[in-house]
C-alpha positions, -999 to 999 in steps of 0.1 A, spaced: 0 0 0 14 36 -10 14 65 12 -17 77 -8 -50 74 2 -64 45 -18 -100 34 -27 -105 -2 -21 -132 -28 -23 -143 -39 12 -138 -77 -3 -105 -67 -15 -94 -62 20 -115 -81 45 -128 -113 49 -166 -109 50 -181 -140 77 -221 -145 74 -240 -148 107 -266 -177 117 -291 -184 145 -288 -217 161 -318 -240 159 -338 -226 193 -352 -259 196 -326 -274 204 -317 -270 242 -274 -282 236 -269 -251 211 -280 -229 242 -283 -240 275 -251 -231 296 -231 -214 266 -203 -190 276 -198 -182 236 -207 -149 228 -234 -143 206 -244 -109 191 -273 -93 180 -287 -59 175 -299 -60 213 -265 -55 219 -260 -26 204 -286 -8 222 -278 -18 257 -241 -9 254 -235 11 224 -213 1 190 -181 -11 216 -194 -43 219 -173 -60 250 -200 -88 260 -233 -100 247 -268 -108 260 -272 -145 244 -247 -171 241 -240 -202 225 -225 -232 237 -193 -255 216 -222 -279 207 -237 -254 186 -204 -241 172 -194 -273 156 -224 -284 144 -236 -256 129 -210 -239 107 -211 -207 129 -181 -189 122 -164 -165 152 -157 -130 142 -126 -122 167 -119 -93 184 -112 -59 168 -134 -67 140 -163 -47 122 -201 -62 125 -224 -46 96 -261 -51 95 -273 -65 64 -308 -68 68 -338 -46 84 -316 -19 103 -299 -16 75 -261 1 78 -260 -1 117 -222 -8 129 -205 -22 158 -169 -28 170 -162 -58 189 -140 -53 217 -140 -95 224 -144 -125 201 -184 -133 192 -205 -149 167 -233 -134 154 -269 -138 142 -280 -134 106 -288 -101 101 -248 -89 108 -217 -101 87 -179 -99 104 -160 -78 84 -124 -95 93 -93 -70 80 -72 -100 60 -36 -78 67 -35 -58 102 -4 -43 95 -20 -24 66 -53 -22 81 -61 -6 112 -96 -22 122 -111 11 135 -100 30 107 -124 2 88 -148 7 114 -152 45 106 -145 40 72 -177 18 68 -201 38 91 -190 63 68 -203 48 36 -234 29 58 -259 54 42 -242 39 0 -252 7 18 -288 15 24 -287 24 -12 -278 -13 -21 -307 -26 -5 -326 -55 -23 -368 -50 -28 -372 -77 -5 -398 -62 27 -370 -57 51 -348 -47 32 -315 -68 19 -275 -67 13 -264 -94 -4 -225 -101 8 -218 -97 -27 -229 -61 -24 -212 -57 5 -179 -64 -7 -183 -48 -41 -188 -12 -18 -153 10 -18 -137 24 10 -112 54 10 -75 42 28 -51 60 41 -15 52 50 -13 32 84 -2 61 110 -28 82 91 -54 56 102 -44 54 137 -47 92 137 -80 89 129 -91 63 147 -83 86 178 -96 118 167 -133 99 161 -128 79 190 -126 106 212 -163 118 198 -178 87 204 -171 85 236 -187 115 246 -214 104 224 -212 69 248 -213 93 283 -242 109 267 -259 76 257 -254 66 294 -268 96 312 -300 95 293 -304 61 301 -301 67 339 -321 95 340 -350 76 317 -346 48 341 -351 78 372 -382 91 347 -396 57 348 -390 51 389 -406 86 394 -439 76 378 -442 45 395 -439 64 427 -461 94 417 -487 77 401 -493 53 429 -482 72 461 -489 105 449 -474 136 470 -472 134 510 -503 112 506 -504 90 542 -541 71 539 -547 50 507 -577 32 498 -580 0 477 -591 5 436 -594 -15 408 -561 -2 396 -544 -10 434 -539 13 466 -543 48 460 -539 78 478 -578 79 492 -586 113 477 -575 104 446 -605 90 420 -603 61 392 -627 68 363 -632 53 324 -607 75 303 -637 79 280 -659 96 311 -630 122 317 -620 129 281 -627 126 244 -613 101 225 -612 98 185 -597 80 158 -572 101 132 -586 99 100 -574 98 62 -597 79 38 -581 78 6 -568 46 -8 -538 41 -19 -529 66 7 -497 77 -8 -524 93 -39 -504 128 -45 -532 153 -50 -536 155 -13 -503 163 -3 -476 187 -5 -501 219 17 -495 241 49 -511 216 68 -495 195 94 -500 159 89 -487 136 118 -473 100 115 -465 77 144 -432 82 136 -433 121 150 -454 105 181 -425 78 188 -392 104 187 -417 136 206 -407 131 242 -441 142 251 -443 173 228 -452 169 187 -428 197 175 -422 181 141 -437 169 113 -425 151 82 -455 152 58 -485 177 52 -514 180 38 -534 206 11 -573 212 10 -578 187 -8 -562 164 19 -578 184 47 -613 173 33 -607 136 37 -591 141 72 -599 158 102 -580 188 119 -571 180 155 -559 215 180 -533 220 195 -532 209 227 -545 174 220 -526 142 234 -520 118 205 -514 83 212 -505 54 190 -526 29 185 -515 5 157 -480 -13 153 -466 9 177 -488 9 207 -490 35 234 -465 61 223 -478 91 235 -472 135 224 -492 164 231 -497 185 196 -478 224 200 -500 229 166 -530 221 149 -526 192 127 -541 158 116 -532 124 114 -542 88 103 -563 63 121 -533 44 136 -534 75 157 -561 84 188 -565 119 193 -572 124 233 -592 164 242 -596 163 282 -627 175 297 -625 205 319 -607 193 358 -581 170 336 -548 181 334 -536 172 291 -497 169 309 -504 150 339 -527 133 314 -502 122 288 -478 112 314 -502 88 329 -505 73 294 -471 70 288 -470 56 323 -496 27 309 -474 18 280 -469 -16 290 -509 -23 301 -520 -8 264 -496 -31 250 -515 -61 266 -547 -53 259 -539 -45 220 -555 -71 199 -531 -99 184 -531 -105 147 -511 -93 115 -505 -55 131 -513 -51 167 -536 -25 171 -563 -10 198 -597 -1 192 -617 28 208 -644 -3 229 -608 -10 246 -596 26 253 -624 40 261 -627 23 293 -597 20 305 -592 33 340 -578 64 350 -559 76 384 -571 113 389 -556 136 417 -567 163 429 -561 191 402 -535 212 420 -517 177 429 -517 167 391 -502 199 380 -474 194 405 -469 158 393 -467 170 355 -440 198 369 -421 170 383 -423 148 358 -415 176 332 -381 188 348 -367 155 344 -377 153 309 -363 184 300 -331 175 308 -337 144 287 -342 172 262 -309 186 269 -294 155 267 -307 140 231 -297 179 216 -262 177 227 -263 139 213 -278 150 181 -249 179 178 -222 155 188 -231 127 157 -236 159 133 -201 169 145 -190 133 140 -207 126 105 -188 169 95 -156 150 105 -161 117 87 -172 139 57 -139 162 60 -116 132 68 -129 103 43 -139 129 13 -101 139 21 -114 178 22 -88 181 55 -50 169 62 -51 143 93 -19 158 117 
């Protein structure tokens, strides 16, 4: 390799190892295992410096199977569904069939977190690549045929600390939202059931409750209605492309509680077929994605996979939307099973609702609100730390900037 920066085919310089999921079945490829076996899981409880795993394997499985282990300081690469997700592994693993092991064949010329950041770099060519098949497909073909930009070795290693050093800040970031999501979560449990410097509770159909606290039908103490957008297919032009805010579950799922976004609208045309919910209203998912939960900062409307919740006067819409959120699990279990889960309005309508006092559910919803703000705080400075990665990547790979 010259002391230029080089562009390479990925199967010119690594070998590329297909993952595989062990019979289940059979209890000798799992029970007891101590061999590491990854999936995307992983990835979400640790981050893309993979240095254990959830699931393991045992030797059985290994031998019998054709599983092949991709060692350590390697690069995994999803090929199928989340397309273009990367990991690092900091210890030797197999891995399921949605991730190939990118293996460097020559170390000396290769430094594997150069190829790490190399590939996350190209990741969003590989989405590109992707077969018509319903998740979504990379064949290993593909994969190798995708070229990489190279550097010299010490060049590599340069970079390898300069974008090592922003992820792990990203990492610290990733873990303090994660504590204080698992303090959000401890905090509703508590509120929700204990209320504030309650010291007599009463027993409800929900469980003991503070005793001047009251449980009602959701549908007695608010109105609730189904989003709506008639046309079939529903991707018909003519009714898009307006001033009018059209919500998917998608802007529910990433809100946080508050709908500031939207990533489609509607014209007049499209208004006719729908209806127009304020601003103000809690909107709660109701169909593949159950129980995600936003309160609209705009008037806008949405499809029927979507509930649009008005509270009746003596119902705080915060305290209201928190307690939803707070039932994410219960709506889950009541959601009818069969090709999409979904919920329909006989099931939400009666579902019970823990009411405080009003003063004591506006100083729940405060509570509950300052530590979600500085969930807030913490996704923003996430969200400028990858932008400030991907600038980097950008400057470094498309060679705009000289690595010192």
């Amino acid at each position: 390799m010259t002391n230029k920066w080089q562009k390479i085919k990925i199967g010119d310089l690594c070998t590329i190892v297909n993952g595989k999921t062990p019979l289940r079945s059979n209890d000798s490829y799992w029970s007891n295992g101590d061999i590491n076996w990854f999936t995307i899981d992983d990835m979400r409880s640790q981050g893309r410096f993979i240095s254990h795993t959830n699931q393991h394997i045992t030797d059985i499985a290994l031998r019998e199977t054709g599983i092949k282990l991709v060692p350590k300081d390697s690069v995994l690469i999803c090929c199928t569904a989340s397309v273009g997700e990367v990991a690092y592994t900091l210890t030797e693993t197999a891995t399921n069939q949605q991730f190939n092991g990118l293996i460097p064949n020559d170390r000396s010329t290769l430094n594997p977190l150069d190829l790490y950041y190399a590939v996350d770099f190209i990741s969003p060519e590989l989405k590109r690549q992707m077969g018509t098949t319903t998740f979504g497909f990379v064949s290993t073909s593909k994969l190798g045929d995708l070229i990489i930009v190279v550097p010299q070795i010490k060049t590599q290693q340069k970079i390898g600390d300069i974008l090592t050093s922003v992820d792990g800040a990203i990492q610290k970031t990733d873990q303090i939202i994660q504590k204080t999501e698992v303090l959000n979560h401890g905090l509703m449990q508590e509120l929700f059931t204990k209320g504030i410097g309650h010291k007599k509770f009463i027993k409800t159909r929900i469980g003991d409750l503070p005793d001047s606290w009251k449980v009602v039908e959701l549908g007695s103490v608010a109105n609730v209605e189904r989003g709506k957008f008639s046309v079939r297919p529903r991707n018909d032009p003519r009714f898009y492309g307006g001033d009018i805010p059209f919500i998917q579950t998608g802007d529910v799922v990433k809100s946080n509680g508050k709908i500031k976004s939207y990533s489609q609208t509607l014209n007049k045309e499209g208004l006719k077929v729908s209806k127009l919910f304020s601003k103000g209203t809690i909107v709660l998912t109701i169909a593949a994605n159950i129980g995600d939960t936003g309160i609209l900062e705009f008037d806008a409307c949405f499809p029927d996979s979507l509930v649009g919740i008005t509270p009746n006067e003596g119902l705080d819409s915060i305290y209201l939307e928190y307690f939803l959120r707070f039932k994410k699990d219960y709506l889950n279990s009541i959601a009818t099973q069969s090709a999409q889960k979904n919920i329909n309005l006989a099931k939400l309508n009666p579902m019970l609702i823990a009411i405080p006092p009003f003063a004591e559910q506006k100083k729940i919803a405060e509570i509950l609100s300052s530590v979600d703000q500085k969930i807030s705080v913490e996704y923003i400075e996430k969200e400028t730390l990858l932008i400030l990665k991907r600038g980097l990547m950008q400057d470094i790979f498309g060679q705009k900037v000289i690595v010192n």
